[in-house]
C-alpha positions as CSV (number, residue, x, y, z in Angstrom):
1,X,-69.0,24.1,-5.3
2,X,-69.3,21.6,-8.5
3,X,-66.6,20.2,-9.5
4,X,-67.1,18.0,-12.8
5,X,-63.7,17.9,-14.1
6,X,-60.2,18.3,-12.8
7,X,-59.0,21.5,-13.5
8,X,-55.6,23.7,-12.0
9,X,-55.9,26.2,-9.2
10,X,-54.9,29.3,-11.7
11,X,-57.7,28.1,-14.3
12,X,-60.3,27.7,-11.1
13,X,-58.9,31.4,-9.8
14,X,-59.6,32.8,-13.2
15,X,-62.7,31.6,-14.3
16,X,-64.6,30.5,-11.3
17,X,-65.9,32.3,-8.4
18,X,-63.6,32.6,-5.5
19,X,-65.6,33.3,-2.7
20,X,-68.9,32.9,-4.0
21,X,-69.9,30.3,-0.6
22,X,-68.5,33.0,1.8
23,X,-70.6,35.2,0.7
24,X,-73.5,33.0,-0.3
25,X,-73.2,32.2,3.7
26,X,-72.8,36.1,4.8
27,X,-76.4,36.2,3.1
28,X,-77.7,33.3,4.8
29,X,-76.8,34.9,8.5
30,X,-78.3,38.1,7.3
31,X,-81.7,36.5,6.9
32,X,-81.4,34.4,10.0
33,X,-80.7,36.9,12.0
34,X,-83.6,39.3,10.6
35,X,-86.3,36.4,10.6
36,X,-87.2,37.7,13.9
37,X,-88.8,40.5,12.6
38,X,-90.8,38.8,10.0
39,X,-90.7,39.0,5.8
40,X,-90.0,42.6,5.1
41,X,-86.6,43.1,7.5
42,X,-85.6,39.4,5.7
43,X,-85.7,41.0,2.8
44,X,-84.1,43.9,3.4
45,X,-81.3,41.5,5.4
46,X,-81.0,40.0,2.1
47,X,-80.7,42.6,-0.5
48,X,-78.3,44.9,2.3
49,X,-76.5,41.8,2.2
50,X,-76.2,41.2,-1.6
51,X,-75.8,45.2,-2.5
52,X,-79.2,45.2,-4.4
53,X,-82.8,46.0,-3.6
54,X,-86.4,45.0,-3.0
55,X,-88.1,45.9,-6.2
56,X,-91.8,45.6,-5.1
57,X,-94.1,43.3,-3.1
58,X,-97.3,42.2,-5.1
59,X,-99.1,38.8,-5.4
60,X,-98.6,36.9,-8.0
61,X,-101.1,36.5,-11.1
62,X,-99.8,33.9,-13.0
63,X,-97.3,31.4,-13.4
64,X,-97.0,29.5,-16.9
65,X,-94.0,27.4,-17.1
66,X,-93.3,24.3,-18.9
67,X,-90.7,22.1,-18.8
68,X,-88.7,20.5,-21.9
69,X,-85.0,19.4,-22.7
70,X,-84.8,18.9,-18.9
71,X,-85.4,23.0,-18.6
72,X,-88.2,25.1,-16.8
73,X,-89.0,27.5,-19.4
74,X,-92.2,30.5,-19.2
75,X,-93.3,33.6,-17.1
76,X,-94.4,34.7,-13.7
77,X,-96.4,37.7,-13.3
78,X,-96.7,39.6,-10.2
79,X,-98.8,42.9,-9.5
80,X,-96.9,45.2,-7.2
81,X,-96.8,48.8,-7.2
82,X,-96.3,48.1,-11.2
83,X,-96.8,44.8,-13.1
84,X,-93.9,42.8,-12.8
85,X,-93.0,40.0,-15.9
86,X,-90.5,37.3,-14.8
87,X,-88.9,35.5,-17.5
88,X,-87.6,31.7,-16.7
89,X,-85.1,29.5,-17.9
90,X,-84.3,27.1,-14.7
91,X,-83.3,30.4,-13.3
92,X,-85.1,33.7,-13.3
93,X,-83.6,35.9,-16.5
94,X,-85.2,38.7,-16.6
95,X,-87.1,40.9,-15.0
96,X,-89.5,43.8,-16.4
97,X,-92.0,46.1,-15.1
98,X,-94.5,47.4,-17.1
99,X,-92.2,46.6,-19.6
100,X,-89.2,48.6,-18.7
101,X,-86.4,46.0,-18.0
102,X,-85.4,46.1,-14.5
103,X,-82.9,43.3,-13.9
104,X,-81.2,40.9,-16.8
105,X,-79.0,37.6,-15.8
106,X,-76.5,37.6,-14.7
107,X,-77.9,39.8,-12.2
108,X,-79.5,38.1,-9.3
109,X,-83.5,37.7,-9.8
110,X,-85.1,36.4,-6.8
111,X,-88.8,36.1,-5.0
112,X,-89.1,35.5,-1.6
113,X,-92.0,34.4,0.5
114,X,-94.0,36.5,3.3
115,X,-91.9,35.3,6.0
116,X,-88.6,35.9,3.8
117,X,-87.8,32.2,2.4
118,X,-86.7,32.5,-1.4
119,X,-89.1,30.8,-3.3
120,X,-88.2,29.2,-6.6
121,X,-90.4,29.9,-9.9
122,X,-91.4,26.2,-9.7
123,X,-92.8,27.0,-5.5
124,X,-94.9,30.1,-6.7
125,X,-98.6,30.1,-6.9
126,X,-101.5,32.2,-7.8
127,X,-102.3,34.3,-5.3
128,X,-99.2,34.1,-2.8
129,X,-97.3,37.5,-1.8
130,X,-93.8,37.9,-2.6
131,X,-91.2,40.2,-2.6
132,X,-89.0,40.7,-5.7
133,X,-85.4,41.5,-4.6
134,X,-82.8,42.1,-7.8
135,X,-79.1,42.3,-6.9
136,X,-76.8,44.0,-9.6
137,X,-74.3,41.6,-11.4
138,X,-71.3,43.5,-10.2
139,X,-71.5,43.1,-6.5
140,X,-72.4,39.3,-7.2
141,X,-69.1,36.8,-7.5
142,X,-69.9,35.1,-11.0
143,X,-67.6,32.4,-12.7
144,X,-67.0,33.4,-16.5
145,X,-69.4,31.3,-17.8
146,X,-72.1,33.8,-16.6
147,X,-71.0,36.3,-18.4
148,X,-70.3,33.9,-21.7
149,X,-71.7,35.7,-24.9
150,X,-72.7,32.2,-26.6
151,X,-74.4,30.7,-23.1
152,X,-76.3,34.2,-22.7
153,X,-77.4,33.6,-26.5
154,X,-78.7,30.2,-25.9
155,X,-80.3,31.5,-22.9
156,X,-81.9,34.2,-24.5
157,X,-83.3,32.4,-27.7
158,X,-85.0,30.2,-25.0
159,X,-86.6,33.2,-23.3
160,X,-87.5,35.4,-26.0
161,X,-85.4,38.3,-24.6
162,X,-81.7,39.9,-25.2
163,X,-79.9,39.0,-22.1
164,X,-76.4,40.4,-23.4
165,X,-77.5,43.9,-22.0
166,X,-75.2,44.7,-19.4
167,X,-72.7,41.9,-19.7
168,X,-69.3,43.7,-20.9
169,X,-66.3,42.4,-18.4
């Protein structure tokens, strides 16, 4: 819920994301209500509630990010049932394991503690466990910009990877 400039309701209803806190709150209860039960039924909670999936749980190896421009730019690595390569630009972009591509942005990317907090790339360190939950960008409410083909360029030449896999609509 940004609002920078003044725009009309029929530009906002086309190009934003209608809904997007609803469901961003739906999430929220879903965790709450899990955290009872501890990490793994948060993170099911959470990817039930976002129509993805836990990828793996693994411990994470290594986390080299930098930060330049006013951007958190590098990796994460996490070993799992596979070895997982997260790829950063302020948000998670991609994810790979064992270098099959798993998840690309504007899909959701997201790590989440033992007890089921999401933990941001900048929180991770050696040697913590996390679950990697990925949600697939069509059950997601995106504004356009998301899926702009010049922003997913930029983001990509930051990254190192193609992020326009995926991004037709």
């Amino acid at each position: 819920a940004v609002a920078r400039n003044p725009v009309g309701a029929a530009y906002l209803a086309a190009h934003g994301a209608p809904g997007a806190l609803a469901m961003a709150r739906r999430v929220g209860e879903a965790m709450l209500a899990a955290l009872p039960a501890g990490g793994e039924a948060v993170w099911s909670a959470a990817a039930a509630a976002l129509g993805g999936r836990v990828v793996d749980v693994g411990t994470v190896l290594q986390v080299g990010l930098e930060t330049s421009g006013g951007f958190d730019r590098g990796t994460v690595t996490v070993r799992g049932a596979r070895t997982w390569e997260i790829t950063v630009w302020n948000e998670y972009m991609t994810l790979e394991g064992d270098g099959d591509r798993e998840a690309t942005f504007p899909d959701l990317i997201a790590t989440l503690d033992e007890r089921g907090m999401p933990r941001t790339s900048a929180d991770l360190r050696e040697g913590m466990t996390v679950a990697i939950l990925a949600a697939p960008q069509e059950r997601l409410l995106l504004g356009a910009g998301a899926r702009d083909p010049d922003l997913l360029d930029a983001a990509g030449a930051a990254v190192g990877k193609d992020l326009r896999r995926d991004t037709a609509g």
